[in-house]
C-alpha positions, 0 to 999 in steps of 0.5 A: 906840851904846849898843843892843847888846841884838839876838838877846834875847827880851822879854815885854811885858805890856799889849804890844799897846795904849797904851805897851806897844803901843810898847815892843813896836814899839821892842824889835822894831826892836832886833832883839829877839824880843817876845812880846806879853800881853795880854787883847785877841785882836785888839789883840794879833794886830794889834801882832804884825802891824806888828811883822813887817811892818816885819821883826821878830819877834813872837809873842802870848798871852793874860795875865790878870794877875788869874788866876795860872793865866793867868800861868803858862801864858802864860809857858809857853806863850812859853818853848816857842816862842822860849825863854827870856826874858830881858827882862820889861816890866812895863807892864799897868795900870789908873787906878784911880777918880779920888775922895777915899778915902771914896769908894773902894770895897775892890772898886776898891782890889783890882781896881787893886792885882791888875792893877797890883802883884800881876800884876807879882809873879805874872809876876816869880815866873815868870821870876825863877828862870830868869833867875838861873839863866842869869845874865842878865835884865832886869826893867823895872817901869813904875810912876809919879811917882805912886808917888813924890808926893802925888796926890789922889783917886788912892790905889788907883792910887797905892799900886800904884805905890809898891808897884812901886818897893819890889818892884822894888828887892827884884827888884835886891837878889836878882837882883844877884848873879846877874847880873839887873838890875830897874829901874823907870820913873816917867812923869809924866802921859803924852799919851792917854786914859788921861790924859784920863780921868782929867783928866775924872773929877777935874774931875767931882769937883772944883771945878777945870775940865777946862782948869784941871787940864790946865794946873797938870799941864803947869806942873809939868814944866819943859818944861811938856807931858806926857810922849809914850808914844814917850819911855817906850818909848826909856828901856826899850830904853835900860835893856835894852841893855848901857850900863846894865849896872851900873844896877839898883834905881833908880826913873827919872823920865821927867817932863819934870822934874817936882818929884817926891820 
């Protein structure tokens, strides 16, 4: 099997909801040590809980990927309890407004490229270093098919992720030597609320109605569904294992085979 990746730490942003909340549960099975970031105390405590009842390990802290100050201590904080890290999840992130660029205010056009692109800077600054240093790490970004492709009524959301993809392909071109590999994932449209929100906002701002917008999303996958949050979580533990060694700079598409750029 290709999972030869036991006995390492993982630092997952966002790691006790949604996807991230996943990614935590799959590293955990592979024997990985994760440290759970977060915003939210009882989300937090809860993941760490089911991760130890079904015999992982987890530990959690709080992250607020606007406050560099957060950033730093919460990686310290995590260094000083199960060491160093060698995987980092770059999973945290908002939607964003769902509205035509003239309607976008610059406070939501901040607030999404903070959480989204400059929180995964601050934390990749953190544990950059130290993962050259040691020659070894993982850095898997998730960005979007957003990122890659024409969206409407999504441009904050949008140009974060695109911005993940030049940075993580900056991550792989400094870390390559030293023996860390950084890789980001593309999700198409992912099954939860996130995605229903803002299916709900664009109908509100469009022509089209809510079945009519579900629909055209799910025919642009060639399995015609949207992607499950458990489908994102298997490719990072794929990426983290020993089987992608040689992998590192790409951007993957996990959409069903969805016509992206």
């Amino acid at each position: 099997m290709y999972m030869k990746i036991q006995g390492e730490t993982a630092f997952v942003t966002g790691g006790s909801r949604g996807i991230g909340r996943l990614i935590s549960i799959e590293l955990a099975s592979h024997d990985i040590t994760v440290v759970v970031g977060d915003l939210d105390a009882s989300k937090r405590e809860r993941t760490v809980k089911e991760i130890e009842d079904a015999g992982g390990a987890a530990i959690e802290t709080y992250l607020d990927l606007t406050d560099s100050e957060s950033v730093t201590g919460a990686i310290a904080d995590a260094r000083a309890t199960v060491g160093p890290i060698d995987i980092f999840i770059n999973n945290a992130g908002i939607a964003g407004p769902t509205a035509p660029i003239e309607d976008v205010s610059l406070d939501e056009w901040d607030t999404t490229l903070s959480i989204n692109l400059s929180g995964a800077f601050l934390c990749v600054r953190e544990v950059i270093g130290e993962m050259k240093s040691r020659g070894y790490g993982r850095v898997i970004n998730i960005s979007s098919s957003s990122g890659k492709r024409a969206v409407p009524m999504r441009s904050p959301y949008a140009s974060s992720k695109a911005g993940m993809l030049g940075l993580t392909r900056t991550i792989a071109a400094e870390g390559g030597p030293h023996g860390v590999t950084a890789n980001a994932i593309c999700p198409g449209p992912v099954n939860g609320p996130r995605i229903d929100d803002v299916i709900d906002r664009r109908a509100a701002n469009s022509e089209q109605s809510r079945d009519e917008i579900v629909d055209e999303k799910q025919q642009e996958s060639l399995v015609c569904s949207f992607v499950e949050p458990d489908d994102i979580a298997k490719t990072v533990s794929y990426l983290c294992s020993d089987a992608t060694d040689r992998i590192t700079g790409q951007a993957l598409n996990v959409s069903g085979g969805k016509i992206i750029y």
